[in-house]
FIBALUM-301944 format. One record per residue: residue number from 1; residue in one letter; x, y, z negated of N, C-alpha, C in turn. Coordinates in pm, 1 decimal, decimal comma. Each point is the difference from the previous one (the first is absolute). Example, Ala and Ser with C-alpha at 12.3 -4.5 7.8 and 13.67 -1.06 7.14 Angstrom:
<atoms>
- k/r/n_X/n_Y/n_Z/ca_X/ca_Y/ca_Z/c_X/c_Y/c_Z
- 1/a/1319,0/-569,0/-780,0/-89,0/119,0/0,0/90,0/120,0/0,0
- 2/s/-35,0/105,0/72,0/82,0/119,0/-6,0/-77,0/109,0/-73,0
</atoms>
This chain:
<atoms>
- k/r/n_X/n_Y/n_Z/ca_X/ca_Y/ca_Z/c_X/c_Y/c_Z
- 1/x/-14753,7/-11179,4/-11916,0/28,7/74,6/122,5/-15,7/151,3/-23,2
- 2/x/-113,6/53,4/-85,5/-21,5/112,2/5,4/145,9/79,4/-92,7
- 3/x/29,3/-68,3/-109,9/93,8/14,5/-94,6/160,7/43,7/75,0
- 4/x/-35,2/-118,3/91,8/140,9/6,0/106,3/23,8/142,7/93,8
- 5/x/-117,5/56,8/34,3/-25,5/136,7/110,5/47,8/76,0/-105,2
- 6/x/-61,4/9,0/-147,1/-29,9/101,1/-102,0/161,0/69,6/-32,0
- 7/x/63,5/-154,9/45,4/132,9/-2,4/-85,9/138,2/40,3/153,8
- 8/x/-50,2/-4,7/108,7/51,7/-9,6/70,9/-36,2/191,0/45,9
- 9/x/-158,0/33,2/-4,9/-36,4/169,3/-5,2/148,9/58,7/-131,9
- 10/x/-9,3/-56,3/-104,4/50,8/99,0/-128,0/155,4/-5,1/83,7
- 11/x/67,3/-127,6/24,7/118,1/33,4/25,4/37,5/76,2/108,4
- 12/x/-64,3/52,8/138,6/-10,7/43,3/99,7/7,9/171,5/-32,5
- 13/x/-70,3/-3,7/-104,2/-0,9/153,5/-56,5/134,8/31,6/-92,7
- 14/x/26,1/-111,6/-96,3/83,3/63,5/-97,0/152,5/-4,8/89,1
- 15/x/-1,4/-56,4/112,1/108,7/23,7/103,0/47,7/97,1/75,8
- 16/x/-103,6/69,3/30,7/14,1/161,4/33,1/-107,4/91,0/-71,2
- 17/x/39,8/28,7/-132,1/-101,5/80,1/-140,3/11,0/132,3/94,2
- 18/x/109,5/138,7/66,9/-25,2/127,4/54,9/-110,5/-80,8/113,2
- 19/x/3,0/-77,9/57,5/-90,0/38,7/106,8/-99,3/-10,7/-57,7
- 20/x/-93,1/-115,1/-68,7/-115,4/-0,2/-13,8/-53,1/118,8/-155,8
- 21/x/106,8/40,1/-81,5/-26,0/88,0/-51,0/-11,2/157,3/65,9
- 22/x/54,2/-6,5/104,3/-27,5/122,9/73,4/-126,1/7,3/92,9
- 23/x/-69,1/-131,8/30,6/-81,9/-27,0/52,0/-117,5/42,2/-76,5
- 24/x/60,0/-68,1/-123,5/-163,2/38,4/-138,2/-24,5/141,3/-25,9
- 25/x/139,7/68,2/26,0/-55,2/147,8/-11,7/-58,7/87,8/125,1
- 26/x/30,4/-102,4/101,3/-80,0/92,5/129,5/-185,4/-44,4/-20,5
- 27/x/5,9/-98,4/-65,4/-152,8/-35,4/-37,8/-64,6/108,3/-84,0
- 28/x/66,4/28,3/-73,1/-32,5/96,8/-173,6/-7,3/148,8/86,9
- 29/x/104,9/-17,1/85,5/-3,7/183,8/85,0/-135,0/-20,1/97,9
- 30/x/19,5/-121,1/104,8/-111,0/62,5/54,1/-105,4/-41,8/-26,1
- 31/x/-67,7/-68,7/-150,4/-112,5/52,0/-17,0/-25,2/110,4/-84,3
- 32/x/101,7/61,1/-17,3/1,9/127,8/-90,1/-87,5/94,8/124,7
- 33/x/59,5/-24,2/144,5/-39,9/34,0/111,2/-119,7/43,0/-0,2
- 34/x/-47,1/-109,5/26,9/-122,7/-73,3/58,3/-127,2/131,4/-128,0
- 35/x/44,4/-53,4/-139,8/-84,6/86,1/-85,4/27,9/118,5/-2,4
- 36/x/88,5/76,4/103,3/32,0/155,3/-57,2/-118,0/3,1/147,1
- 37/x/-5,7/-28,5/92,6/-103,3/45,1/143,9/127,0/44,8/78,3
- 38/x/-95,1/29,2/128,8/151,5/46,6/95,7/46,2/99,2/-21,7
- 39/x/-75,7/148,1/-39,5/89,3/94,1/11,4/74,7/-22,2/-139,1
- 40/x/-11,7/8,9/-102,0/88,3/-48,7/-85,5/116,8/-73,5/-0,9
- 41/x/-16,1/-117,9/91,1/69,8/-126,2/26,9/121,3/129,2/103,0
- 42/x/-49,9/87,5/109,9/99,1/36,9/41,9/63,6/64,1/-41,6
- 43/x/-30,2/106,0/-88,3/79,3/51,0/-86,4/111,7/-46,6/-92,8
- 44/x/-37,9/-135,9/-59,6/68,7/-105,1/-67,4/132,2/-14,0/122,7
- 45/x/-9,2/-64,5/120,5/70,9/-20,0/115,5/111,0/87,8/64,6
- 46/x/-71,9/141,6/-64,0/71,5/97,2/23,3/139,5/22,2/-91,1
- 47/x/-83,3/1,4/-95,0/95,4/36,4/-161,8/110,4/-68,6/35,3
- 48/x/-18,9/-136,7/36,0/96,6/-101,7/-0,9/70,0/-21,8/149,5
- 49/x/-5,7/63,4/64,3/58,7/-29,2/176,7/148,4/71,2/-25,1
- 50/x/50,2/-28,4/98,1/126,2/2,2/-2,5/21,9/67,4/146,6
- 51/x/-93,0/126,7/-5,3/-27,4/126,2/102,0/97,3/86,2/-18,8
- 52/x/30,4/81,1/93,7/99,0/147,9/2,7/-6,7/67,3/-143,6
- 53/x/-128,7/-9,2/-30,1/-2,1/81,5/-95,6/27,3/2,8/-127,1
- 54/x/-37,0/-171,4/28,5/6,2/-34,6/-143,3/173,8/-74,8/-2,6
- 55/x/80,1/-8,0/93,9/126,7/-56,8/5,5/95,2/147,7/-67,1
- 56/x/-51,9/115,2/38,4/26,3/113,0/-33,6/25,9/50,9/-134,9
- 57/x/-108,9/-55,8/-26,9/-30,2/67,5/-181,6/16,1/-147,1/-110,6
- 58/x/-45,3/-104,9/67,8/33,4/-121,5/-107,8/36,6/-98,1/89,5
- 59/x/135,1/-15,7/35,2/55,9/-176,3/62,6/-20,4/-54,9/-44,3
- 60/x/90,3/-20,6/-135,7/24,6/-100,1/-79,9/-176,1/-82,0/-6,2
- 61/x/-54,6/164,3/-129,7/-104,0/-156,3/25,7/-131,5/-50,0/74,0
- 62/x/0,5/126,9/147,9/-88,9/-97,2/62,3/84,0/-141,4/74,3
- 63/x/142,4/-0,1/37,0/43,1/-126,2/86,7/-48,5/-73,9/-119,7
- 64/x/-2,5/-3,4/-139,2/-26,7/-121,3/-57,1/-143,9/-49,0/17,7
- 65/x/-75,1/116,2/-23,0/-154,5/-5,0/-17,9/-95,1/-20,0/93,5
- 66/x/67,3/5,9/119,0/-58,2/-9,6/127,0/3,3/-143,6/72,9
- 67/x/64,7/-104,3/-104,2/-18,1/-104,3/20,8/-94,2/-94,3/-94,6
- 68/x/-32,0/86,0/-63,9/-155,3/-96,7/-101,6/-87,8/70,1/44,4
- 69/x/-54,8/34,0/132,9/-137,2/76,8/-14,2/-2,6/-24,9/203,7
- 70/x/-126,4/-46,1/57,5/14,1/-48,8/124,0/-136,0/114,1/78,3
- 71/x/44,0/48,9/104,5/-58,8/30,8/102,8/-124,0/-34,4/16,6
- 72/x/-59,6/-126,7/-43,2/-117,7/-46,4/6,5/-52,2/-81,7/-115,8
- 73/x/-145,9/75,3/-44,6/-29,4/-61,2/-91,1/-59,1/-164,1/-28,7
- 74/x/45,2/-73,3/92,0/-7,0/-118,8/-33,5/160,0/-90,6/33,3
- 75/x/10,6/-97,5/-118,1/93,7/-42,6/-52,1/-4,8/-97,9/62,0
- 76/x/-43,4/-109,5/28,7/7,4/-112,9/66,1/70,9/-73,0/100,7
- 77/x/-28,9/148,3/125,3/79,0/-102,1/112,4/183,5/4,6/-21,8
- 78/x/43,1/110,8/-136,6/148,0/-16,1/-11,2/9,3/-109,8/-104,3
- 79/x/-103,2/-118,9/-19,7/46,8/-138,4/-73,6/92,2/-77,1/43,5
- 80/x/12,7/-49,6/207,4/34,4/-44,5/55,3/141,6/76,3/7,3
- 81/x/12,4/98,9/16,6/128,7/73,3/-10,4/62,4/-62,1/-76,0
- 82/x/-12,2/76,6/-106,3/39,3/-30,4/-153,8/7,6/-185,8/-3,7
- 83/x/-68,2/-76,8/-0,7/28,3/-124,8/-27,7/112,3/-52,9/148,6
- 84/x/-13,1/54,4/87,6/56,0/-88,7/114,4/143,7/87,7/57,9
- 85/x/7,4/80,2/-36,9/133,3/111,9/33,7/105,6/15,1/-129,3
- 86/x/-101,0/100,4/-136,1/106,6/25,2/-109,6/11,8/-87,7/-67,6
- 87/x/-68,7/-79,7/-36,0/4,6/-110,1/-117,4/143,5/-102,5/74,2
- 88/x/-8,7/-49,6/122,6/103,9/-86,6/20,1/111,2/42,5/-6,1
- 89/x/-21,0/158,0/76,2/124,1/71,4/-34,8/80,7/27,7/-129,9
- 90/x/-77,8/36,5/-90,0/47,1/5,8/-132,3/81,5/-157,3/-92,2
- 91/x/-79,1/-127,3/86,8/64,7/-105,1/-37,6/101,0/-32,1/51,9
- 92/x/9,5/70,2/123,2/142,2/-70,5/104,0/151,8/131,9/-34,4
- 93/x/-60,9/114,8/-18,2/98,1/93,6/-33,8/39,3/23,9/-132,7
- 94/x/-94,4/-54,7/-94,8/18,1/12,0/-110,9/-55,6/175,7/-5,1
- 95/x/-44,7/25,1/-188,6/-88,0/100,3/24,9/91,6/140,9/22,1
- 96/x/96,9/-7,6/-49,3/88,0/174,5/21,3/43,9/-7,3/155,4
- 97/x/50,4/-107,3/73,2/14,1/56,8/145,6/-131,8/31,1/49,6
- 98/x/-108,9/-46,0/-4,6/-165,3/19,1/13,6/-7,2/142,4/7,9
- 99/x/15,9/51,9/-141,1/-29,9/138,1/-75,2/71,3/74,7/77,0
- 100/x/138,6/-12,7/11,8/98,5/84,9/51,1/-20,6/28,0/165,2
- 101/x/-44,9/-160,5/59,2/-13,6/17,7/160,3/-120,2/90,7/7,7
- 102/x/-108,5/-46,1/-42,6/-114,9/85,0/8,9/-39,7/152,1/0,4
- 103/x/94,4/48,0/-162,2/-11,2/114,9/-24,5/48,6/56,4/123,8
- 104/x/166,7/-58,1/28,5/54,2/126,2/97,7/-82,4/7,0/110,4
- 105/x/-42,0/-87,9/80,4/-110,3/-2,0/122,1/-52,8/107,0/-48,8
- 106/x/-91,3/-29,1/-104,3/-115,7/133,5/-59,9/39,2/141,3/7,2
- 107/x/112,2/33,8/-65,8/57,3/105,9/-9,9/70,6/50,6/149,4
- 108/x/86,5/-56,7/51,8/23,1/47,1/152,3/-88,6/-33,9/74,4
- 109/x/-160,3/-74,1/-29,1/-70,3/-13,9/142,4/-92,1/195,7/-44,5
- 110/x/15,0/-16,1/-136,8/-93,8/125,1/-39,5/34,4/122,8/102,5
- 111/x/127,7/39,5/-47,0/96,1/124,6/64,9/18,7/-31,9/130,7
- 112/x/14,4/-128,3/63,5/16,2/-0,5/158,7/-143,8/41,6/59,2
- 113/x/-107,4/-37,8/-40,2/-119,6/32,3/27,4/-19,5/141,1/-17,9
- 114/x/-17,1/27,7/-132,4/-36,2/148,8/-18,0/74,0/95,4/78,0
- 115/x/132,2/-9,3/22,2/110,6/102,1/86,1/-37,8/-5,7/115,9
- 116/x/-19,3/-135,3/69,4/-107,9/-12,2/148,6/-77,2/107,2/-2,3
- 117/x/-132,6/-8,7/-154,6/-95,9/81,4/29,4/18,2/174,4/14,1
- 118/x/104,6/-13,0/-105,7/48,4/151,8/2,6/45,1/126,1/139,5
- 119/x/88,4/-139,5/44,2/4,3/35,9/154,1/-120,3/53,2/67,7
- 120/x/-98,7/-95,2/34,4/-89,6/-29,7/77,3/-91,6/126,7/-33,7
- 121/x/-14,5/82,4/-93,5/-82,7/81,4/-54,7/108,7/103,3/35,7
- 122/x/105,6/40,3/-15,6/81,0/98,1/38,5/-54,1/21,7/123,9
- 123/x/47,6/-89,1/82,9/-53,6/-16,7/151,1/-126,4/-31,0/48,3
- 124/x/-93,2/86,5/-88,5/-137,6/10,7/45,4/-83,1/-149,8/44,6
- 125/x/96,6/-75,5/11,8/-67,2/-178,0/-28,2/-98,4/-46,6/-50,1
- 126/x/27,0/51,4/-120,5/-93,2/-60,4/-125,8/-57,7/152,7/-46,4
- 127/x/-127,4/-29,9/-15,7/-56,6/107,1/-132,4/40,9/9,3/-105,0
- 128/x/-25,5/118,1/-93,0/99,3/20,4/-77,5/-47,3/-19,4/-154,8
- 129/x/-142,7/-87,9/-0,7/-50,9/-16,5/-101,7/36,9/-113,8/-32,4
- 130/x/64,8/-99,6/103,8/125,9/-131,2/-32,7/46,0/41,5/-115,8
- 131/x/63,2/125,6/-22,9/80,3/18,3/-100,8/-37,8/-88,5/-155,3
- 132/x/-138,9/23,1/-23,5/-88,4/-65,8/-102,5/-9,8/-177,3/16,4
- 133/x/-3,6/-70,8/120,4/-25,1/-72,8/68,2/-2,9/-149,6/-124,6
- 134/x/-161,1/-60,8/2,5/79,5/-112,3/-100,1/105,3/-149,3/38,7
- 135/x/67,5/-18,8/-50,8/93,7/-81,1/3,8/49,4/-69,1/-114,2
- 136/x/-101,6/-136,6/2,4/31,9/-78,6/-160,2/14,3/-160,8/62,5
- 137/x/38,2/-48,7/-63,6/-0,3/-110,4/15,4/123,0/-116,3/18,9
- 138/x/-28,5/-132,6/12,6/117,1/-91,2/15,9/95,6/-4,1/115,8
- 139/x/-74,8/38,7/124,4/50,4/-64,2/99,3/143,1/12,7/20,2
- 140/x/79,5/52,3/-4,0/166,4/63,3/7,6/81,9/-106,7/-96,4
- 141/x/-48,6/-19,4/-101,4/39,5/-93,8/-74,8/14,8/-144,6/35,0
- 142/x/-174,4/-29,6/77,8/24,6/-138,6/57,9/54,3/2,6/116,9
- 143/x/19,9/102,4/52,5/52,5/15,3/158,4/181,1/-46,3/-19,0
- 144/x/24,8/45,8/-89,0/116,5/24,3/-94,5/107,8/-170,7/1,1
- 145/x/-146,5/-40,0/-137,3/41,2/-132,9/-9,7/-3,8/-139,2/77,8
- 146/x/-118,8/23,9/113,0/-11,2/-32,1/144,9/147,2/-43,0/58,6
- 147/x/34,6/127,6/13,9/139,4/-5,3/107,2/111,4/-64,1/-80,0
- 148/x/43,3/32,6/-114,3/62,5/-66,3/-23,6/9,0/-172,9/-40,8
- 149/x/-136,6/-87,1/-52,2/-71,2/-73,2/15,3/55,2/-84,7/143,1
- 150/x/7,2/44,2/115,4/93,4/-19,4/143,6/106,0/-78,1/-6,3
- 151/x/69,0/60,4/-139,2/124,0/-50,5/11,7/-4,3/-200,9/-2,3
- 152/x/-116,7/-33,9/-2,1/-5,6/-147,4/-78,8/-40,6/-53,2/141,9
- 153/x/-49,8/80,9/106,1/-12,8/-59,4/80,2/131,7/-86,1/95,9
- 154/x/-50,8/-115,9/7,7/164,9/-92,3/85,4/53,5/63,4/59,2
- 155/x/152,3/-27,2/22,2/82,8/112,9/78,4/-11,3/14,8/151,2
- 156/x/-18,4/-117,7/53,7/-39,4/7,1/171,1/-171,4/71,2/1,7
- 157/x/-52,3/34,6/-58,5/-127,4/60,0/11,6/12,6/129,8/-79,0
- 158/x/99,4/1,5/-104,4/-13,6/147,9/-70,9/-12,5/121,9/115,7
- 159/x/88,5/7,9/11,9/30,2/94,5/101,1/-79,3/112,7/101,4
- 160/x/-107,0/-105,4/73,0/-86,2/-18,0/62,6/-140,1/69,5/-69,9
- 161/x/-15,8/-86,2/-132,2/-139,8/79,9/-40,3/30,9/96,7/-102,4
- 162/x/160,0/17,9/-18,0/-6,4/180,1/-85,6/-7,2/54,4/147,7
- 163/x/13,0/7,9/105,9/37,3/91,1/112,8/-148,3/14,7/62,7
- 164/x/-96,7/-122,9/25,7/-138,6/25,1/30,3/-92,1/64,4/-118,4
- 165/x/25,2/7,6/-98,9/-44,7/51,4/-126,3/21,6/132,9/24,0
- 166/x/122,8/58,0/20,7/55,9/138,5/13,6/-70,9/26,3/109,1
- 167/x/10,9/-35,5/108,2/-56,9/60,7/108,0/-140,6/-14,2/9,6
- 168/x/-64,2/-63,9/-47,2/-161,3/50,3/16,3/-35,3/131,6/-146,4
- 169/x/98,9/-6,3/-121,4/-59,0/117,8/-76,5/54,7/102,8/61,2
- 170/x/101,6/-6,5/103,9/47,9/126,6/60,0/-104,2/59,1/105,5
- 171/x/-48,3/-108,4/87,0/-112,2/31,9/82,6/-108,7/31,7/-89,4
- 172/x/-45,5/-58,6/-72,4/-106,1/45,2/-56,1/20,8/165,9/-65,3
- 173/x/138,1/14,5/-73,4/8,4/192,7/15,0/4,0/92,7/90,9
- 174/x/45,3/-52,4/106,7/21,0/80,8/126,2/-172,8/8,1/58,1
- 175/x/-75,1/-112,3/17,2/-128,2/41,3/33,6/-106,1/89,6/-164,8
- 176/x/27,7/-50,0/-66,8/-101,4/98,8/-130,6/125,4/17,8/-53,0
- 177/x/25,2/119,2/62,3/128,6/66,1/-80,8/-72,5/85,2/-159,6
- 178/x/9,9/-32,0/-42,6/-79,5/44,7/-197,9/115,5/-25,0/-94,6
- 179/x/32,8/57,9/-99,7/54,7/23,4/-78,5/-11,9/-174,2/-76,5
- 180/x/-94,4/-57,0/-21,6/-13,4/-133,8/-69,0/56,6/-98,9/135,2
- 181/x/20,2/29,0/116,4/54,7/-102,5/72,4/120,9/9,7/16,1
- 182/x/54,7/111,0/2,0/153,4/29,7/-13,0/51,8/-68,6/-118,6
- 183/x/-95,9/15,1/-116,2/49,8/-50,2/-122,4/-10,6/-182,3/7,9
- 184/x/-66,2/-24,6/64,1/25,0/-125,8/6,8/78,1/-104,1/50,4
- 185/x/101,1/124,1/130,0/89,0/-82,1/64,0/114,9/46,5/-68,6
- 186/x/1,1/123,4/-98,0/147,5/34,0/-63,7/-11,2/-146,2/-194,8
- 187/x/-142,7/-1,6/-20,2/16,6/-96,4/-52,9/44,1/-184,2/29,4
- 188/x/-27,1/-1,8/91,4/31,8/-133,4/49,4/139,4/-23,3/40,2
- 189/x/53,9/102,8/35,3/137,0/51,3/9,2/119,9/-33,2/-92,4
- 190/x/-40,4/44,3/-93,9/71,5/-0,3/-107,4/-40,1/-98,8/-66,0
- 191/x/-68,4/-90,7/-11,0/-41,6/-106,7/-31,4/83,5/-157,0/85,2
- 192/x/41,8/73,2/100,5/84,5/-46,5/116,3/125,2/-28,0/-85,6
- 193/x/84,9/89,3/-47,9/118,4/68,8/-15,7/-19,5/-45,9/-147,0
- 194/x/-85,3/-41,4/-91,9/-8,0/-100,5/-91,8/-5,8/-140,8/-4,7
- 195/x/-47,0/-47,1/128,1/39,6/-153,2/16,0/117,3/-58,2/-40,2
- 196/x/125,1/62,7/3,6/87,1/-114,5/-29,8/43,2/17,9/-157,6
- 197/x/-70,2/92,8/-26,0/-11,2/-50,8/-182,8/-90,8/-96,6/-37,0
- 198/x/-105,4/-52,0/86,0/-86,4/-112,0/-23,2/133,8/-108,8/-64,9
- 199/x/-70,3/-78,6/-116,0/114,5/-122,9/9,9/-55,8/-72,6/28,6
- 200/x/103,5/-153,1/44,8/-22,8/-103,7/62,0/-79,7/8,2/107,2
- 201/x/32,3/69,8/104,0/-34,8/33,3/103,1/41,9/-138,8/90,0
- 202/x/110,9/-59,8/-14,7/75,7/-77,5/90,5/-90,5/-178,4/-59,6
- 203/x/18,0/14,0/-83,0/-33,3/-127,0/-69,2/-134,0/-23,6/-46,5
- 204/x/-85,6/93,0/-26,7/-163,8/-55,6/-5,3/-76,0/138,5/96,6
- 205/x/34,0/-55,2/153,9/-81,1/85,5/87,8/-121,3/-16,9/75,9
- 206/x/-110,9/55,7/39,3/-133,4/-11,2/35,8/22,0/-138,2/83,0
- 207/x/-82,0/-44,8/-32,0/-44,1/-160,5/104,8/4,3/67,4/119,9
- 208/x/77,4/-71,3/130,5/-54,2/1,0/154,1/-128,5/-17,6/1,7
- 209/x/-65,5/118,7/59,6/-144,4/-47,7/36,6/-89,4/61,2/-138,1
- 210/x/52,5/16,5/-100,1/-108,5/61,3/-134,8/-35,4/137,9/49,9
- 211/x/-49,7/-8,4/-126,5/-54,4/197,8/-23,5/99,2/62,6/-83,1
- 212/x/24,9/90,7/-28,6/114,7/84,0/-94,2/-84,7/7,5/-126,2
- 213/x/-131,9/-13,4/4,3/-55,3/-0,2/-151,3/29,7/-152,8/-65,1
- 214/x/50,4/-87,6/84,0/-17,1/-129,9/-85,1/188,0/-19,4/-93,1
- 215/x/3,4/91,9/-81,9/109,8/5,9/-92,0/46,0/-64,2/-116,0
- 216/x/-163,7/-51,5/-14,0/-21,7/-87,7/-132,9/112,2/-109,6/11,9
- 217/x/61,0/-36,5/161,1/97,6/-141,5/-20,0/98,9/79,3/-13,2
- 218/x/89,5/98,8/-64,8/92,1/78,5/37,2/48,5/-48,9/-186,5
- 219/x/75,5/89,6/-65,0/17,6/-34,0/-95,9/-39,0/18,1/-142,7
- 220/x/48,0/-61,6/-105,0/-185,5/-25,2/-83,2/85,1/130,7/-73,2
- 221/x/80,3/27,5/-52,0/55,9/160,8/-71,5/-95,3/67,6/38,4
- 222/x/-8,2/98,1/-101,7/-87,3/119,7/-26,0/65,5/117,2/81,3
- 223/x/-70,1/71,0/24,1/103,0/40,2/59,8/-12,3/176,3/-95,5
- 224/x/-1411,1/1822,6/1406,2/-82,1/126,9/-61,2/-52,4/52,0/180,1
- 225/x/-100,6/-11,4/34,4/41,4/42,4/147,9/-71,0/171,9/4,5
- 226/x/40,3/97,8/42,0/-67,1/117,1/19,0/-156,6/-1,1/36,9
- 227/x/-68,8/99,3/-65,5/-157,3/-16,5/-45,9/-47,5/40,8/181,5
- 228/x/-98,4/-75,3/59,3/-22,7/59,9/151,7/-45,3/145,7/-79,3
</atoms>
């Protein structure tokens, strides 16, 4: 029995290798964290955010870098993420629509957010030390692969929970209007507008009545918030 879990853990992983290898490096970053102390750790957060300032002087590579290094120095509660969101995703989309849906979320939730903030500081909104503001992490990505993820939902119900999905991250920006909540409804968005590259959308779609994490029956192919 134990042999059977052991063997049933290895294949679960070598099925989606970016997620849980991207997972192993948010372990390695944030206890790099944890041993630098906080002010260190924020500085680290900084280097790597994907702030005005730093979108300014290095895009390229904070959008990359700003996704191995998390807002908070403990790693844990993004296990459940990571095992119950990207991993299925990566098996049901296979890994380059994954990569590709994700990134773009990342990259247009970055600039839809930050341009929010830019505004908002023009217009005396926001303080203007936002400019620095840290901003690292996954969420845009899974927000990303989330929405498109939708597409598997049955067709008499699709509809319905991309549209209640949309409308509570929309409410939720309109009441904490922040630069990371804007980014979360322009990521989910476009994550939207990637659904129908999901394949086999029509033919192995979410059980009536399941969860959207239960993907495993789908097919066996490989496939930052501003500082108060």
């Amino acid at each position: 029995m134990k042999d059977l879990r052991l063997d049933g853990l290895v294949r679960a992983v070598a099925s989606a290798p970016l997620t849980f290898g991207w997972l192993l490096v948010l372990f390695v970053t944030t206890r790099i964290q944890r041993w630098a102390g906080p002010q260190r750790s924020l500085r680290i957060q900084k280097r790597h955010s994907t702030n005005l300032r730093r979108l300014r002087a290095q895009p390229s590579r904070v959008l990359v870098t700003s996704l191995f290094w998390l807002d908070d120095r403990r790693w844990w509660p993004y296990v459940p993420v990571f095992v119950g969101v990207l991993a299925p995703a990566e098996r049901r989309l296979r890994w380059w629509r994954w990569l590709f849906v994700g990134m773009s979320a990342h990259v247009t939730a970055t600039f839809a957010g930050q341009s929010y903030l830019r505004r908002s500081i023009r217009k005396a909104e926001a303080p203007r030390r936002l400019v620095n503001a840290r901003d690292v992490g996954v969420s845009y990505f899974v927000f990303g692969v989330a929405g498109a993820l939708t597409g598997y939902v049955e067709r008499p119900w699709r509809s319905g929970c991309q549209a209640a999905a949309l409308v509570a991250l929309a409410v939720n920006a309109a009441l904490r209007p922040t630069f990371t909540e804007v980014g979360h409804l322009t990521a989910f968005v476009v994550g939207l507008a990637g659904a129908p590259l999901a394949p086999d959308r029509a033919t192995v779609p979410y059980e009536r009545g399941s969860a959207m994490c239960r993907v495993e029956r789908g097919p066996s192919r490989r496939s930052g918030d501003p500082e108060p």
